[in-house]
C-alpha positions, -999 to 999 in steps of 0.1 A, spaced: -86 -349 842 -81 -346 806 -72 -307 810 -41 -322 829 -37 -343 803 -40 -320 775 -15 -294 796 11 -322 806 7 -328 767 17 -293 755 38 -290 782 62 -318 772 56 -310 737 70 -277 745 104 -291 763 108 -319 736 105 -289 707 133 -266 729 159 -299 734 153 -307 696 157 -267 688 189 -264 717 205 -296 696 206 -286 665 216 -249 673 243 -266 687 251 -289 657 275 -284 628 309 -264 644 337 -258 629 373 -240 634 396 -233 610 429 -247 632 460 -230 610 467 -217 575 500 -211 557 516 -208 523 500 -241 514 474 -253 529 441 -244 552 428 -270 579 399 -270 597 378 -295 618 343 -300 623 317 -318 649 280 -325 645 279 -331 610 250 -346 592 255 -357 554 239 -330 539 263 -304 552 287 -311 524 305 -299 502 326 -279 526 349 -250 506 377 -225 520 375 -185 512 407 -167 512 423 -135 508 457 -123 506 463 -88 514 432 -78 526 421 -87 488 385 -100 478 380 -139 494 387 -168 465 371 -201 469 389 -230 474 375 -266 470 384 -288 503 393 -324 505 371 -337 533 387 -369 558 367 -388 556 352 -378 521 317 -367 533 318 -373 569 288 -375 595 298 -364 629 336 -357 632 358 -347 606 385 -325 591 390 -306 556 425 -292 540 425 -266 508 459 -259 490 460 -221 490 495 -220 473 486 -209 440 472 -176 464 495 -171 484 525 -169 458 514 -134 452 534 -125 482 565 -132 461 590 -139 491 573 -111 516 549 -112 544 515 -109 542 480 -115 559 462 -144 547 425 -146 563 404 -181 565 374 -192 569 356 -228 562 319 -225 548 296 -257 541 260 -256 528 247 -241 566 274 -223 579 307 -214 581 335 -205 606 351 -177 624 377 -161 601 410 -169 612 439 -144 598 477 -153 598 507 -135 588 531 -155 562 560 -151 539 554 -168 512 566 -174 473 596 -166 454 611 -135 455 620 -121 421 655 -120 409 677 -92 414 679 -63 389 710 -63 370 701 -28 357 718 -36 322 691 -32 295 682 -59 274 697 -69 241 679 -49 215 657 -74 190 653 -45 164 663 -63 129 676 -40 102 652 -33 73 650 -56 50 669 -45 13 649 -22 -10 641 -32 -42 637 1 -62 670 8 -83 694 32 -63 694 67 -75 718 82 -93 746 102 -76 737 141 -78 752 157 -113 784 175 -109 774 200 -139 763 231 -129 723 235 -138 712 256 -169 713 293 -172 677 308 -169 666 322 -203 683 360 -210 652 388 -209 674 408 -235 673 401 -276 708 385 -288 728 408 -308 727 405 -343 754 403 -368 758 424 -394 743 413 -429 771 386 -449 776 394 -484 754 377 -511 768 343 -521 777 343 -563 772 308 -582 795 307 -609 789 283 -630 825 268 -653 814 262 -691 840 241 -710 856 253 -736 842 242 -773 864 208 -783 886 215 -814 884 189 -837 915 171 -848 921 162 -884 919 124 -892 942 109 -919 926 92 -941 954 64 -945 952 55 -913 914 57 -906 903 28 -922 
């Protein structure tokens, strides 16, 4: 009898251990259910608390997935709950065209199918006027060396001559004369007036 018990034992041992393994292979879904140029939402079932935070990846034309933090309703929720991500700032890129944007939800032990959507999102760019911009070149700024004289209007030196000048013919020797005074005469003095 206690081999039946022991088998009946591992038996339900066995059964309890497969419901409790089924269960929780079951537990913690999640579909992301629509994305546009804002916002990603998806909603969850089975949740325990220690399955949050729960975070968004997405990318834009085919580019590398971003993270994106989620609100959570209600904030940290056990058993049913949703989660919404603004994905504007990423999907401005597009800049007024359409593009794929591919989401998927991920918490701490899982995450979701990736569900991709086509969009046309941001602000196209203005139109091209095709006129060039003003020019911001400034003129120099005034020089401070003294201006140059204007170029000289006389023509430019003669280049020294290879030949000897000619010579002159010898002047005649210069004569001092030299003018003597005559010798003074003397003049008679009468004695009646000398006095």
């Amino acid at each position: 009898m206690r081999r039946n018990l022991l088998a009946i034992s591992v038996l339900v041992l066995i059964v309890s251990s497969v419901v409790v393994f089924a269960g929780t292979a079951g537990a913690h879904t999640g579909q992301v259910i629509s994305a546009d140029c804002a916002q990603a939402n998806a909603s969850f079932s089975d949740f325990a608390a220690t399955d949050h935070p729960i975070s968004f990846q997405v990318s834009v034309l085919g580019a590398p997935p971003q993270s994106v933090a989620a609100v959570e309703s209600p904030p940290n929720f056990v058993g049913t709950g949703t989660a919404t991500a603004d994905i504007s700032s990423l999907t401005a890129v597009l800049k007024g065209s359409s593009g794929s944007v591919a989401v998927f939800a991920e918490w701490s032990a899982g995450r979701t199918d990736t569900a991709t959507v086509t969009v046309t999102c941001g602000t196209p760019p203005p139109p091209s006027t095709n006129t060039p911009p003003p020019s911001t070149t400034t003129p120099p700024p005034p020089s401070t060396t003294p201006p140059s004289p204007p170029p000289s209007t006389t023509p430019p030196p003669r280049p020294p001559s290879t030949t000897p000048p000619p010579t002159a013919p010898p002047s005649p020797p210069i004569q001092t004369v030299a003018a003597v005074p005559p010798p003074a005469t003397p003049v008679p003095v009468n004695p009646a007036t000398a006095g």
